[in-house]
C-alpha positions in Angstrom: -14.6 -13.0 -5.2 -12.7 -16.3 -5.8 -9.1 -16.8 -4.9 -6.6 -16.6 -7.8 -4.0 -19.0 -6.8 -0.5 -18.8 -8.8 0.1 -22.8 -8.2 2.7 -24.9 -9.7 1.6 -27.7 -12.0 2.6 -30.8 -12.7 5.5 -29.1 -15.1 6.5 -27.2 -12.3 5.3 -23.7 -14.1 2.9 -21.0 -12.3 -0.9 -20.8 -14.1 -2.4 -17.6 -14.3 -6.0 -16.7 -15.0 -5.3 -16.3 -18.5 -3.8 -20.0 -18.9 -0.2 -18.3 -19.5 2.9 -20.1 -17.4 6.2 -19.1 -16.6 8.9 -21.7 -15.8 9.3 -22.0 -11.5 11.8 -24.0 -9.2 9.9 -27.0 -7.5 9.1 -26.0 -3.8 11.7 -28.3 -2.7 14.4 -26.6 -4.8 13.5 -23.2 -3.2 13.6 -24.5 0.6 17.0 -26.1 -0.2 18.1 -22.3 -0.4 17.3 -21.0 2.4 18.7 -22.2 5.8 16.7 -22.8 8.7 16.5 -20.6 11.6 16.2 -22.9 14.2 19.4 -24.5 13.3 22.9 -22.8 14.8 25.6 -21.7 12.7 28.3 -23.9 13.0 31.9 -24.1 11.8 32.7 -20.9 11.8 34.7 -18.7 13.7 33.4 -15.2 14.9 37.0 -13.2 13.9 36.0 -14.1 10.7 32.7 -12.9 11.0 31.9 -8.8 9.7 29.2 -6.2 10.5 28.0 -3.9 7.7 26.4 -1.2 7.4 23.9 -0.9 4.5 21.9 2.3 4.5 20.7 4.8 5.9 21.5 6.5 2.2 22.0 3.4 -0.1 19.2 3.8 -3.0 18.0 0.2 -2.8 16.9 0.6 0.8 13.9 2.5 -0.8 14.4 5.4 1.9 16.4 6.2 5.0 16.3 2.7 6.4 19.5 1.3 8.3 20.3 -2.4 8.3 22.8 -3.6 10.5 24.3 -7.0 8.6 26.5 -9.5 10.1 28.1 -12.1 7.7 30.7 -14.2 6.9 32.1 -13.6 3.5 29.2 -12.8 2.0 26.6 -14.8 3.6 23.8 -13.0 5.5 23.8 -14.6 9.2 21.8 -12.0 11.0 20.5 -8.5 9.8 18.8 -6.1 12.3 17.1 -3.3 10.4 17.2 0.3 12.2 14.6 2.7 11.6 14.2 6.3 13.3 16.0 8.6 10.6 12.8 10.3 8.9 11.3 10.5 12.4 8.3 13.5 12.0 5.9 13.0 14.4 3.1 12.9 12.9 1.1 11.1 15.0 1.8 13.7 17.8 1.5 16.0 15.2 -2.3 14.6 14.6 -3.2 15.4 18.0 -2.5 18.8 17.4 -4.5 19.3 14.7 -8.3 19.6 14.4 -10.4 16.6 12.5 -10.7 18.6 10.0 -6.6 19.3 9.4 -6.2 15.3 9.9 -5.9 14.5 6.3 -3.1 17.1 5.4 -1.0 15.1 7.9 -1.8 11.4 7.1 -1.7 11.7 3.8 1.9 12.5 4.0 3.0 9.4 5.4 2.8 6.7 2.9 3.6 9.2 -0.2 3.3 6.4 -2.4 -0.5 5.8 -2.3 -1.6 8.8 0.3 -5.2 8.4 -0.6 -5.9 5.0 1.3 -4.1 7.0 5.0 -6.7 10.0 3.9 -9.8 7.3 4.1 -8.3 5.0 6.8 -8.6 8.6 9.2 -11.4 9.3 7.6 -13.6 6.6 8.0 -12.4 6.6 12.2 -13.5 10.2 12.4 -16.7 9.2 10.9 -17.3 6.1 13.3 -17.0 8.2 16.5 -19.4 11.1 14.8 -21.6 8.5 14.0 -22.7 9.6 10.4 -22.9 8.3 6.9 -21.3 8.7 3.8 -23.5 9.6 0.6 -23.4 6.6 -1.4 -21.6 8.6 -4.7 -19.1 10.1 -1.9 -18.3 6.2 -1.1 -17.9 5.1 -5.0 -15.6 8.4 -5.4 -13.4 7.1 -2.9 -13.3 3.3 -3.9 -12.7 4.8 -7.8 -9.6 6.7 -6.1 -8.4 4.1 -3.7 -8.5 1.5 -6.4 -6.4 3.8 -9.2 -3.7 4.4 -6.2 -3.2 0.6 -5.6 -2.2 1.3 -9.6 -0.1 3.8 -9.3 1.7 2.3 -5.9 2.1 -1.0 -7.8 3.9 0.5 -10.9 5.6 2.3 -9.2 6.8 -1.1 -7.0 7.4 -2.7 -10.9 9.5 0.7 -11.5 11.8 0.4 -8.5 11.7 -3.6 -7.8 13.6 -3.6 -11.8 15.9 -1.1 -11.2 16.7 -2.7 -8.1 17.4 -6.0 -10.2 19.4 -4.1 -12.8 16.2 -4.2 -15.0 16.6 -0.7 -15.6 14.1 0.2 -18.5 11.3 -1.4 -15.9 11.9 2.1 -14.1 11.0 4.0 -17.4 8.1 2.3 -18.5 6.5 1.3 -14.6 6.9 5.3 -14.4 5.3 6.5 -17.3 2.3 4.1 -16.9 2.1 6.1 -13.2 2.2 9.2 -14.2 -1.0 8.9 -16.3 -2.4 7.8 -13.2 -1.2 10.9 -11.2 -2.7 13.2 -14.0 -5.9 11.8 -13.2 -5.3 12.3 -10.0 -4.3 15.9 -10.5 -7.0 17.0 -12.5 -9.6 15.4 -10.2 -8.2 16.9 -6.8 -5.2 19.4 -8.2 -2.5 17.6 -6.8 -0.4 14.9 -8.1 0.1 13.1 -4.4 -0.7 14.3 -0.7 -4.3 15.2 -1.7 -6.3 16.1 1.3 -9.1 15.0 -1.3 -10.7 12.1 1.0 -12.0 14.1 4.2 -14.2 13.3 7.0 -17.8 13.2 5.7 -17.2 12.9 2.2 -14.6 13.7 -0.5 -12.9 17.5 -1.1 -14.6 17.7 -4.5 -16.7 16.0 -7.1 -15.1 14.6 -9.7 -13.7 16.9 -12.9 -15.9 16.9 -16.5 -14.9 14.3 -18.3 -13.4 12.3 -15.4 -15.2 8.9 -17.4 -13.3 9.6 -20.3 -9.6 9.9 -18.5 -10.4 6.8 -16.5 -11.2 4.9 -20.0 -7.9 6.0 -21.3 -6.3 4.5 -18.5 -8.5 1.1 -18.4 -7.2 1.2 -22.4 -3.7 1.9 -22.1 -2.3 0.1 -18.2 -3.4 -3.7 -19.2 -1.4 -4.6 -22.6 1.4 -2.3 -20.9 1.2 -4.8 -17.7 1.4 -8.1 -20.9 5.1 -6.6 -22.1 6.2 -6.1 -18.4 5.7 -10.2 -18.3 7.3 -10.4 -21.7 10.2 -8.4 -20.4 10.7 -9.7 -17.0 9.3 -13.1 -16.6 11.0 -14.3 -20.2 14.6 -13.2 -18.2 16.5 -15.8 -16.9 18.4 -13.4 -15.0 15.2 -11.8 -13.5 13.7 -15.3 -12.1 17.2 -15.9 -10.6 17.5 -12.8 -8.7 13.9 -13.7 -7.3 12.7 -17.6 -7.1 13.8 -19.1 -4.0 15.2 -15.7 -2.7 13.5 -14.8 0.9 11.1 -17.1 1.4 8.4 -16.9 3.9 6.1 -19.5 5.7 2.5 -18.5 5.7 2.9 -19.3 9.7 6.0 -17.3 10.2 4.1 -14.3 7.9 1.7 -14.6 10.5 3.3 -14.7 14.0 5.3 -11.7 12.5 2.0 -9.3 11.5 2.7 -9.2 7.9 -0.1 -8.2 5.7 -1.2 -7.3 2.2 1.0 -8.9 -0.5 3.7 -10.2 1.2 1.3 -12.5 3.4 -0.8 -13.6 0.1 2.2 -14.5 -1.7 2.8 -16.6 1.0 -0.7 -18.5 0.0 -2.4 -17.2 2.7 -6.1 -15.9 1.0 -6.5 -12.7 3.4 -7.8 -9.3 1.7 -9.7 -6.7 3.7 -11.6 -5.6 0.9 -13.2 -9.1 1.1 -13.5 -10.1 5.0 -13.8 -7.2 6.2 -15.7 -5.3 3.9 -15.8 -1.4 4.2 -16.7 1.0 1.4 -18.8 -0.7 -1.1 -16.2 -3.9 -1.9 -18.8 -6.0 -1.4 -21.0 -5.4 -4.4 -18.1 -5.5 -7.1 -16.3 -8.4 -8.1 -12.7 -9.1 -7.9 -10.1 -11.9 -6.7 -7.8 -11.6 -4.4 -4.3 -13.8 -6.0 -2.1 -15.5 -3.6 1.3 -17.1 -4.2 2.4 -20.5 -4.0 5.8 -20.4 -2.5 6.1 -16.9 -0.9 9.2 -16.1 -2.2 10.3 -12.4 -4.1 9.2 -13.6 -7.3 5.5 -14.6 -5.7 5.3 -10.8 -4.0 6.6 -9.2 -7.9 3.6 -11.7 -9.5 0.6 -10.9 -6.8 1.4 -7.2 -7.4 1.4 -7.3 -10.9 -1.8 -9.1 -11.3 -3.2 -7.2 -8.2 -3.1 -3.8 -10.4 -4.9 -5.7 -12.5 -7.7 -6.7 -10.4 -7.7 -2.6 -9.4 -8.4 -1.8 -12.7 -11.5 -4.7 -13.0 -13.0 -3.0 -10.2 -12.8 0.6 -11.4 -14.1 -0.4 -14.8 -17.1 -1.6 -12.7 -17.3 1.3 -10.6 -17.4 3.4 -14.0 -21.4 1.9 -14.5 -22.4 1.8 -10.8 -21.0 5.2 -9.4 -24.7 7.1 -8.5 -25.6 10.4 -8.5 -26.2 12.1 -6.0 -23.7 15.0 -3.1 -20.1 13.9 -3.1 -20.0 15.0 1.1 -22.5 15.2 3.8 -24.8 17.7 4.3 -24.8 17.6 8.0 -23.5 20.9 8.5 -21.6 20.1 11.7 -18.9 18.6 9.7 -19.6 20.5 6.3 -18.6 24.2 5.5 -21.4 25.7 3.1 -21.1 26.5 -0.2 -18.7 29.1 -1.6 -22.1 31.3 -2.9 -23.5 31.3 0.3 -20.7 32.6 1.7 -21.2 36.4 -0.6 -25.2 36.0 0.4 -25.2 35.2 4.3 -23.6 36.4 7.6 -24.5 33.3 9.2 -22.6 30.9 6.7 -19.8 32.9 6.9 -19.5 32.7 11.0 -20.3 29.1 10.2 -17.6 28.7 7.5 -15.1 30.7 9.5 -15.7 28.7 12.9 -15.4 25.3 11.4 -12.1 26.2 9.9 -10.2 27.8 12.3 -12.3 26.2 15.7 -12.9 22.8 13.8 -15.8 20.6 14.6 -16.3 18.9 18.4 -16.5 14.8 18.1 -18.4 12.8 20.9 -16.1 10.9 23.1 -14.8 7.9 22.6 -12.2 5.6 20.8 -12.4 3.5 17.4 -10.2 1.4 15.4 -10.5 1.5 11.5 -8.8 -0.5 9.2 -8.5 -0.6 5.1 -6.1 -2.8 2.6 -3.8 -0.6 1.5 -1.5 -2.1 -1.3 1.6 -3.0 1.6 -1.0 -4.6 3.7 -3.6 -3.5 6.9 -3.2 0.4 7.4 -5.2 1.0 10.6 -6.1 4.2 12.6 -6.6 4.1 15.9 -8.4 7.1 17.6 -9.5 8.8 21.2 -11.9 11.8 21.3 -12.7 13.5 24.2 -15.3 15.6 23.3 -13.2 18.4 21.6 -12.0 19.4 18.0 -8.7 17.5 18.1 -8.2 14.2 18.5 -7.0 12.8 22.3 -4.9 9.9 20.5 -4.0 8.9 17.3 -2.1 5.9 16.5 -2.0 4.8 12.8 -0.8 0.4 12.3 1.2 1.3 9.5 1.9 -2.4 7.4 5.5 -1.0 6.0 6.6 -1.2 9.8 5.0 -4.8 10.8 6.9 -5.5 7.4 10.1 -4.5 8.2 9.9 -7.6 10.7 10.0 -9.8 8.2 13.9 -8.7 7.2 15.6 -10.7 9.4 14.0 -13.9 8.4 13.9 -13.1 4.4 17.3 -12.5 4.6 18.9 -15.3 6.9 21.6 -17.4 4.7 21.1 -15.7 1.5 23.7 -13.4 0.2 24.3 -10.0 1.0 23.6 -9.3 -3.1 20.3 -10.6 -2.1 19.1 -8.1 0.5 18.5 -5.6 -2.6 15.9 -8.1 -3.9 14.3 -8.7 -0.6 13.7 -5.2 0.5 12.9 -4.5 -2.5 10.0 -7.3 -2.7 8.9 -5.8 0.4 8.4 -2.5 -0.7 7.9 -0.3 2.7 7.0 3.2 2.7 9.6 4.6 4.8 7.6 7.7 6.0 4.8 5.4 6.8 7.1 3.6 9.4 9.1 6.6 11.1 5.8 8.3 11.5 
């Protein structure tokens, strides 16, 4: 689980694992773009100064996000971003609901890869009832997890090019997701907001033939993911809309909670999946690829070979995925079977109870955290005994992001703060949740 650095050489070009290079600005050349923060604006008058409004409805915000922009001509000098407009509740909304509903409402708050909320709540749920996974339960979810950091990735390829006036990125980083998303709907019969990942297990095992579809996938994403490097890192245009635009400090990444791609492209070699092992990440082999000069291009080139390293560890988990229940049979937390239902009075007070009572957790509180692909999603949870939980908080990363705004976007141009939200890809119903 080595760290894949995308360095500059000596002919100032980034190396991939493969050996290929693409033509990059020296390090110095993309500091001499961005202004300090420490140092004060001077020579300008504040009549000449104007405050605009981008968003809450402008497509590039990448939802109903609100920045408040103050520049001079079109200089960015401050930026202030405003969140609040997709406001649901659903933390609230969480503690009105029993364990058992908890995934129908997570998974609806980052709708880009709802799967990794579903196991984040799950996995806290199963901390405070103290019980274990089975082991095929556990590959199932790292199989499903893995395919969404895909599917959240193209669809980041999809958007970040349109953004960029790349448009036919937003055709083909869409079609390669959708084959994703039938998978996904022929394994748990919905293309997003699953309720498939549920305390003690997983909703269902997987569908016949479910090696095959994953196979056609493995076969078809990675020479797909070779032309989108053909097509974007061969434009001029492209690398000038991105090197040297909204660069970030691996210490300022840090002081302001950034996680997940955004603080690796900073060259900061942090991944859950590796230091903080949960699942079974620490019996499959991957790299976790940092940047070099944390700027939009670095964040575009970790997530592009990140979906690659998804897809090396779903090819492994295709040989090592055991037999075996796809839930727990402790049937506290488990309804039984469907037959048993027709056959016994008792599983059908037991199946009725545990769906409209829910099941009792023991008291107590538990953080869990997972790497989603925008960083550290993290639930935090209180029982007190009953069927719903006391507190739930979820550490959404889109939201610690959106910190980083103000600083990407200091000095740069106003055409730029398309390419810097853009690069940082929040979920917007993750961060008004």
């Amino acid at each position: 689980m080595a760290a894949v650095r995308l360095d500059l050489g000596d002919d100032e070009r980034v190396r991939r694992r493969d050996g290929s290079a693409v033509l990059r600005m020296t390090e110095v050349e993309a500091a001499d773009l961005v202004l300090d923060p420490s140092d004060p604006v001077t020579g300008e008058r504040a009549d000449e100064r104007m405050i605009l409004n981008m968003g809450p409805a402008h497509p590039s915000t990448h939802g109903v996000l609100r920045l408040l922009l103050e520049m001079e001509g079109e200089t960015v000098l401050r930026s202030k971003p405003i969140i609040g407009y997709l406001h649901t509740g659903m933390e609230k909304t969480g503690e009105n609901l029993t364990f058992l509903q908890g995934p129908t409402n997570v998974t609806r708050m980052d709708y880009a890869s709802p799967l990794f909320s579903e196991l984040v709540f799950a996995l806290a749920t199963e901390q405070l009832l103290g019980i274990e996974v089975p082991e095929r339960a556990t590959w199932i979810r790292m199989l499903m997890c893995e395919l969404n950091r895909v599917a959240s990735h193209l669809l980041f390829q999809a958007t970040n090019g349109m953004d960029l006036g790349a448009v036919s990125m937003m055709i083909y980083g869409w079609r390669e997701r959708e084959e994703v998303l039938r998978f996904f709907e022929k394994v748990t019969g919905l293309r997003m907001n699953h309720n498939y990942i549920r305390p003690g297990g997983v909703a269902a095992d997987l569908s016949d033939g479910w090696q095959d579809d994953v196979r056609h996938l493995l076969d078809i994403i990675p020479p797909r993911l070779d032309e989108y490097e053909v097509l974007l890192n061969d434009q001029p245009i492209f690398r000038a809309r991105l090197q040297g635009v909204g660069v970030l400090a691996p210490a300022e990444a840090l002081a302001l909670s950034a996680t997940g791609p955004i603080l690796r492209a900073t060259g900061y070699d942090w991944d859950l999946r590796r230091d903080e092992p949960y699942l079974a990440y620490d019996r499959v082999d991957f790299d976790v690829v940092v940047g070099t000069c944390g700027d939009a291009f670095d964040r575009f080139a970790v997530r592009l070979e990140e979906i690659r390293q998804s897809l090396h560890i779903v090819e492994q988990i295709l040989d090592l995925l055991p037999d075996g229940d796809y839930r727990t049979q402790d049937k506290k937390v488990t309804p039984p079977p469907r037959a048993r239902i027709d056959e016994s009075m008792e599983a059908l007070i037991h199946h009725f109870k545990i769906f409209t009572e829910g099941f009792h957790v023991p008291e107590g509180e538990v953080y869990a955290a997972v790497e989603s692909p925008r960083g550290e999603l993290g639930c935090y949870l209180v029982s007190d005994g009953g069927p719903k939980p006391y507190r739930m908080h979820i550490r959404g990363p889109s939201f610690a992001n959106l910190q980083t705004l103000p600083h990407l976007m200091h000095g740069r141009l106003v055409a730029d703060a398309v390419a810097v939200i853009s690069s940082v890809d929040p979920i917007m119903g993750e961060v008004d949740r």
